[in-house]
C-alpha positions in Angstrom: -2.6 22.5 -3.3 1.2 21.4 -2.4 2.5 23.7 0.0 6.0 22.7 -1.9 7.5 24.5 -4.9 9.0 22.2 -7.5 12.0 22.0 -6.6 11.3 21.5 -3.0 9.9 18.6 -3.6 12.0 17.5 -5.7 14.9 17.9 -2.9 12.6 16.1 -0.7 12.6 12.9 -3.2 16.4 12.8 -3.1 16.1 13.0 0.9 13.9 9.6 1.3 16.0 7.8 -1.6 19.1 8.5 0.3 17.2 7.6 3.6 15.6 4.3 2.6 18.9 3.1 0.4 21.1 3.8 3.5 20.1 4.1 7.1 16.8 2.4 5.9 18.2 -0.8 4.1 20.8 -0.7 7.4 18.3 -1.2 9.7 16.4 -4.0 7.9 19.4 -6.2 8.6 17.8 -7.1 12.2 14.2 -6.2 11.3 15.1 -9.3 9.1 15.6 -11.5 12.2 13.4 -9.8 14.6 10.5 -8.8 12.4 9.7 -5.8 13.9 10.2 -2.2 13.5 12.7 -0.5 16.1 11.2 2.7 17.9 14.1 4.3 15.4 12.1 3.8 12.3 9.0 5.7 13.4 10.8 8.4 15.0 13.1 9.1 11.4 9.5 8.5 9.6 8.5 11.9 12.0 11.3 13.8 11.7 11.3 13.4 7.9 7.6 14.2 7.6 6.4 10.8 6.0 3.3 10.9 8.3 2.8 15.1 7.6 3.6 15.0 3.5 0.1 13.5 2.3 -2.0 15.2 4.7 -4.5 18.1 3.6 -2.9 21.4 4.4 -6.2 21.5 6.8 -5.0 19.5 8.9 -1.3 20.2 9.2 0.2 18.2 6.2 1.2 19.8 3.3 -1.0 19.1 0.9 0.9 16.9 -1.4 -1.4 15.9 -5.4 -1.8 12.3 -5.8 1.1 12.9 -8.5 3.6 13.8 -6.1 2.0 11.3 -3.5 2.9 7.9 -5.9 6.2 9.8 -6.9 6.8 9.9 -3.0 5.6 6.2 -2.7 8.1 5.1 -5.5 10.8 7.1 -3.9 11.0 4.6 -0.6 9.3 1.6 -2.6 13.3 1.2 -3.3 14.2 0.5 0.2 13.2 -2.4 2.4 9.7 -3.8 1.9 8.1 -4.0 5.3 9.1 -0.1 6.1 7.3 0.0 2.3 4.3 -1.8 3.2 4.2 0.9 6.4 4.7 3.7 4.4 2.4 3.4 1.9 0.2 3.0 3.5 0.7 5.7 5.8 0.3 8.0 2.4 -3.2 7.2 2.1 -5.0 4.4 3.5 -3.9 5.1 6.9 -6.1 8.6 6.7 -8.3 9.1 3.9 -11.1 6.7 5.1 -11.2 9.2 7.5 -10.9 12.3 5.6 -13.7 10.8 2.7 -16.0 9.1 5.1 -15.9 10.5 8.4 -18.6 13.1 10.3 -16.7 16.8 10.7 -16.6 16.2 14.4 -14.2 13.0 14.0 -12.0 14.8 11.1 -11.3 18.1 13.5 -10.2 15.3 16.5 -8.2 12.9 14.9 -7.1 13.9 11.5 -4.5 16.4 12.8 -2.8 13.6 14.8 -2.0 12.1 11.9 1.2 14.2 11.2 2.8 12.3 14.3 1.2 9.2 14.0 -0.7 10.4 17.5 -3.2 8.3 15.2 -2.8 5.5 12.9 -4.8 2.9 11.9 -4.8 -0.7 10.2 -7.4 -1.5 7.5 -9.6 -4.5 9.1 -11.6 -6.1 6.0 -10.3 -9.3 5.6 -11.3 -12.4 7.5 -9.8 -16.1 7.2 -13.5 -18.0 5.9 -15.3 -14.8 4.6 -12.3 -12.9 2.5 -13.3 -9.5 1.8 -16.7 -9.5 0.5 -20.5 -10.9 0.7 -19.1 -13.7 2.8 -17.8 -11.1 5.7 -19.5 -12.5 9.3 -18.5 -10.2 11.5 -21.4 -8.8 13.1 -22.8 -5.0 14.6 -25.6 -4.9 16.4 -27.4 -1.9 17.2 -27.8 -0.8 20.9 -28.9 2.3 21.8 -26.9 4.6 20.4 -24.0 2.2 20.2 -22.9 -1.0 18.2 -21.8 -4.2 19.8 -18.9 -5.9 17.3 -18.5 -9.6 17.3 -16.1 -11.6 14.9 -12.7 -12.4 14.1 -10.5 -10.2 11.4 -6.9 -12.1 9.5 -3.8 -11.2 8.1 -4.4 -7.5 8.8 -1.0 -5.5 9.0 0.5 -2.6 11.1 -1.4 -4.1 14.0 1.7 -3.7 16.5 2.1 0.1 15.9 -1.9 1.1 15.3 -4.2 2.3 17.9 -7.3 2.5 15.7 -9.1 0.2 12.9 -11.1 0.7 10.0 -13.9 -2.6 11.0 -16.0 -3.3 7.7 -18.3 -5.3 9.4 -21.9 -6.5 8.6 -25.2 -4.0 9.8 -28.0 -5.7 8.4 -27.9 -9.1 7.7 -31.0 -9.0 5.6 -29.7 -6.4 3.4 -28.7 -6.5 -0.2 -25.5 -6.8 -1.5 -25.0 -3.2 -1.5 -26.1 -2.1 1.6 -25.5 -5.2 4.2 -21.7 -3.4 5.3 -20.9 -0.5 7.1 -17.5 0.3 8.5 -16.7 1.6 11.9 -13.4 3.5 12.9 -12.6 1.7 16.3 -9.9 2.5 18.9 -7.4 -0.9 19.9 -8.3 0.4 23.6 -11.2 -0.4 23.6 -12.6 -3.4 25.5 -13.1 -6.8 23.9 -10.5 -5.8 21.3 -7.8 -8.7 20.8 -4.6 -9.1 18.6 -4.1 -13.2 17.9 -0.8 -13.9 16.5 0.6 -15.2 13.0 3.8 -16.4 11.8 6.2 -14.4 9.8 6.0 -13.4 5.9 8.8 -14.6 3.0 9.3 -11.1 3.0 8.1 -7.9 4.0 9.5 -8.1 7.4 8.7 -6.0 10.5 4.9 -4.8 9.2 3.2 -6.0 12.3 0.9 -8.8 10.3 -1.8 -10.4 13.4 -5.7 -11.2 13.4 -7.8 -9.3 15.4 -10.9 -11.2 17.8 -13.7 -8.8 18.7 -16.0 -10.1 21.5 -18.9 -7.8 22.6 -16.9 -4.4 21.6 -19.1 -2.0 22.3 -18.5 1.3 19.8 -20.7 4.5 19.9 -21.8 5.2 16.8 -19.8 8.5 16.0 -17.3 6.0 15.0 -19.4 5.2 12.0 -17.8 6.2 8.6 -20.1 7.4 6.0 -23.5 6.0 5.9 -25.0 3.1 7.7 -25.0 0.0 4.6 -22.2 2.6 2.9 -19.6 -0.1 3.7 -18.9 -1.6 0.8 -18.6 1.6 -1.3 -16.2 2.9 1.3 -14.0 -0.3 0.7 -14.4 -0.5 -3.0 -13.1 3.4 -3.3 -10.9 3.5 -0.4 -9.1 0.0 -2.2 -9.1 1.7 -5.6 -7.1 4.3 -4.3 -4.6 2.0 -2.9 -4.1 -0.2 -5.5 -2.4 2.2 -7.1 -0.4 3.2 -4.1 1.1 -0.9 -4.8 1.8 -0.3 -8.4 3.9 3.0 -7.4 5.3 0.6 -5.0 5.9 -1.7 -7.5 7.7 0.8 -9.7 10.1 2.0 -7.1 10.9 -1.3 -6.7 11.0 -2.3 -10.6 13.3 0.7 -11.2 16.3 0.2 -8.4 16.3 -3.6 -9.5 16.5 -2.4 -12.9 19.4 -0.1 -11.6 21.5 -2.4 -10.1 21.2 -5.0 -12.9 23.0 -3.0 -15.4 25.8 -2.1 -12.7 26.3 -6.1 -12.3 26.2 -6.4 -16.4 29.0 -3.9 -17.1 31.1 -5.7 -14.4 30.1 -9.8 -14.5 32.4 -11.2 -17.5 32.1 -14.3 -18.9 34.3 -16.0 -21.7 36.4 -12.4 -21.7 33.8 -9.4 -22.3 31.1 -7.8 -20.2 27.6 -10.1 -20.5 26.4 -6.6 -21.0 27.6 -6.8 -24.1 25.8 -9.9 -25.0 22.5 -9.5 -27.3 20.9 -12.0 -24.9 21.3 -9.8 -21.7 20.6 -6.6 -23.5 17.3 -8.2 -25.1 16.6 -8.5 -21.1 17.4 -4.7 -20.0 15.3 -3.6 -22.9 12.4 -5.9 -21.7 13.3 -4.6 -17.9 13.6 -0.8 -19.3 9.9 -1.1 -21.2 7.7 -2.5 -18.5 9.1 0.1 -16.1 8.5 3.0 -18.1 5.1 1.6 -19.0 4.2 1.3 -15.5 5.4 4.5 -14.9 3.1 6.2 -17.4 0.1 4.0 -16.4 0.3 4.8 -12.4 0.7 8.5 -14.1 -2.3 8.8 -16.1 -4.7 7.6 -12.8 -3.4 10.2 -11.1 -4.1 13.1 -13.5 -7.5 11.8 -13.8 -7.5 11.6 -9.9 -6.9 14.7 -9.6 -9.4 15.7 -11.6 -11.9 13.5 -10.3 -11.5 11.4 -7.2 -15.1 9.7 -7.8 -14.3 9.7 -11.6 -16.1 6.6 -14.3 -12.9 5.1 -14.6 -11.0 5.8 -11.5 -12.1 1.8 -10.4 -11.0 0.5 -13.4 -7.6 2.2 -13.5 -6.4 1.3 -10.6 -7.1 -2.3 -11.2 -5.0 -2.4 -14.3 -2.2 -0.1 -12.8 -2.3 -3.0 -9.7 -2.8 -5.9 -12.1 0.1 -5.0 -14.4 2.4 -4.0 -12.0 2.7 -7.2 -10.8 3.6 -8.6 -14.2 6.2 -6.0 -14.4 7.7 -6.7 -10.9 7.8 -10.3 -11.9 9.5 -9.9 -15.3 12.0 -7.5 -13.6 13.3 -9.7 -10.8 13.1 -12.7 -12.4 15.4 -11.1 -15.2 17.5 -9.1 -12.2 18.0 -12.6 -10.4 19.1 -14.9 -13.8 21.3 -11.6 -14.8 23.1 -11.6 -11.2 23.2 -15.6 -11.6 23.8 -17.4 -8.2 25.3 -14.1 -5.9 22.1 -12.8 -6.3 20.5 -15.3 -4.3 22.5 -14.8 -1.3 22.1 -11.6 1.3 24.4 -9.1 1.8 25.0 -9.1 -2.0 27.7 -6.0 -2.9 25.4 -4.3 -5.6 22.3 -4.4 -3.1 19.5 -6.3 -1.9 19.4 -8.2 -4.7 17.6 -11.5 -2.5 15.8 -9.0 -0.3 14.0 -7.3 -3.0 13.1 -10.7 -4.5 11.7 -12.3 -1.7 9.6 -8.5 -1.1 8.2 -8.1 -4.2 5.8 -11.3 -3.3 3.8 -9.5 -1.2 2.5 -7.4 -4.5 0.6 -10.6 -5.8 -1.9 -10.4 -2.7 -1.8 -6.6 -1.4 -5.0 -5.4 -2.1 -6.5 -7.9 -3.9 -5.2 -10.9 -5.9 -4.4 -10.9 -9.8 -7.5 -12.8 -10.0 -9.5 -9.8 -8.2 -8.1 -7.5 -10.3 -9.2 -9.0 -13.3 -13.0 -9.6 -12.2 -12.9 -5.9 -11.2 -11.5 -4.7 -14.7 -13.7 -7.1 -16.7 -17.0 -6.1 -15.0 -15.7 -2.1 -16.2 -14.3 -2.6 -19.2 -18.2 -4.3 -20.3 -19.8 -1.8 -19.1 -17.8 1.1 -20.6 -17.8 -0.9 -24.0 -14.0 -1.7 -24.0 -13.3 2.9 -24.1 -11.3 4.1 -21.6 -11.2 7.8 -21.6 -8.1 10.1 -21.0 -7.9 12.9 -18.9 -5.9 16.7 -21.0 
């Protein structure tokens, strides 16, 4: 349970929308050109509990519901959207492998560390010829009682300011689908671990995107999360989670482009009135206005039945349409935001706000956590075997 009354929390949303709209957007100005994160930004992420909030009371956080965890997420989805990518998942993929998966031994030493990012962790599943799935080939061996690593991870983020990995990697080669993965929680100091670089994103600057090379890593197997063959239920629940965590990122950022669109409608004339005026643009805002709310309620409803029931029939198949329609609602919004703004909007430093910034961010959402594609294969696979019901939580 939250450690925050109401209307703490609801002080606390105001504090990180003022933060990521001004010292936040400020600073992105030279992430922009450097792509990286000053030691600044993790130091104001401590001091303004971004790391603490999410955590079980347990282990020092407060304690925060899944409710007021995507209401966080949308809160500083409307600043810059590398410190976005950072932050969300610093609210739940960064720890709750951990918390879900890990023996009670690893959760007493590391999950506290968490609160001051001590700890934090990238999410190492994807590989450039094997994507995320059957096709994996990184390899553990057994030996002894620990695991020799072999095999190359790509595009994995936050790898300049982690010191651990989640590693999905395969156990048993023979196996079947189900039961070939396991996943290993692995410290970056450990020998025969290697970042490789990659160039910079469209957007999303400063979140730390390298491979990773592992060459006879040699990890005791108290790092193991869950089960041996558990890995593929560890990514498939862990990623459900976080899918949503990208539509509430998707929302924040839907809603301040939404925001400053109708601030440039009351004051862009054309042929002497305000185009927000014009049925055209308003037929636009309402569009805008719909998809936003809708999103809104959707990102909602998976967190009540979270709540309720992390391990819940249709938690998988929630998340995959919250992620899957929040992209077409990101896409609807900016491309309306940028034809409403008309050319100014596609230059920086724009006077109503990142206008070309928040364009250019919003990309990422097509392949965060799975691709449009992915999303669809996922929901289409639950939606047969539930018989096209979804059920809704009271």
């Amino acid at each position: 349970m939250s450690t925050l009354t109401p209307l703490q929390f609801e002080a606390y949303k105001m504090q990180i929308r003022e933060l990521v709209e001004g010292r936040y957007d400020e600073m992105q100005k030279e992430i922009e050109v450097t792509n990286k994160f000053p030691e600044e930004f993790y130091e104001t992420n401590i001091k303004n509990d971004l790391y603490r909030a999410p955590l079980p009371v347990e282990y020092g956080g407060w304690g925060l519901s899944e409710q007021q965890i995507l209401e966080l997420q949308e809160e500083f989805s409307r600043g810059p959207g590398g410190m976005r990518m950072h932050l969300h998942y610093a609210m739940d993929l960064n720890w709750r492998p951990l918390f879900d998966y890990g023996t009670e031994e690893l959760k007493a030493e590391l999950m506290p560390k968490f609160q001051d990012r001590s700890v934090f962790t990238n999410w190492a599943v994807t590989e450039e010829k094997g994507g995320t799935g059957m096709d994996i080939q990184t390899i553990a061996v057994k030996d002894g009682d620990d695991y020799i690593i072999n095999g190359e991870k790509f595009l994995i983020s936050h790898t300049d300011c982690s010191n651990y990995s989640y590693i999905t990697c395969i156990t048993d080669p023979n196996g079947d689908k189900d039961h070939r993965l396991s996943t290993f929680m692995v410290s970056a100091d450990t020998p025969g671990y290697e970042l490789t670089p990659m160039p910079h994103m469209m957007g999303a600057r400063g979140s730390g995107h390298t491979g990773l090379k592992f060459t006879n890593m040699r990890v005791n197997k108290r790092f193991l999360l869950g089960e041996l063959g558990q890995g593929l239920e560890i990514a498939i629940h862990s990623l459900s989670v976080s899918r949503v965590h990208i539509a509430a990122s998707n929302l924040g950022m839907a809603q301040r482009m939404l925001e400053i669109t109708l601030k440039r409608a009351h004051d862009r004339v054309t042929f002497g009135k305000p185009i927000i005026e014009r049925q055209a643009i308003r037929m636009k805002i309402a569009d805008m206005a719909t998809y936003t709310h809708a999103l809104r309620t959707m990102v909602r409803d998976f967190a009540q039945d979270y709540e309720k029931d992390p391990e819940g029939e249709y938690i998988e198949e929630k998340a995959a349409m919250c992620k899957l329609f929040s992209i077409q609602v990101t896409k609807l919004v900016s491309d309306e935001m940028l034809e409403i703004f008309g050319g100014i909007g596609y230059f920086e430093d724009c006077e109503y706000g990142p206008v070309e910034r928040l364009y250019r961010d919003a990309r990422a959402m097509w392949l965060e956590e799975g691709t449009p594609t992915v999303q669809r294969i996922t929901i289409s696979r639950q939606t047969i075997k539930h018989g096209g019901v979804l059920k809704y939580e009271d």
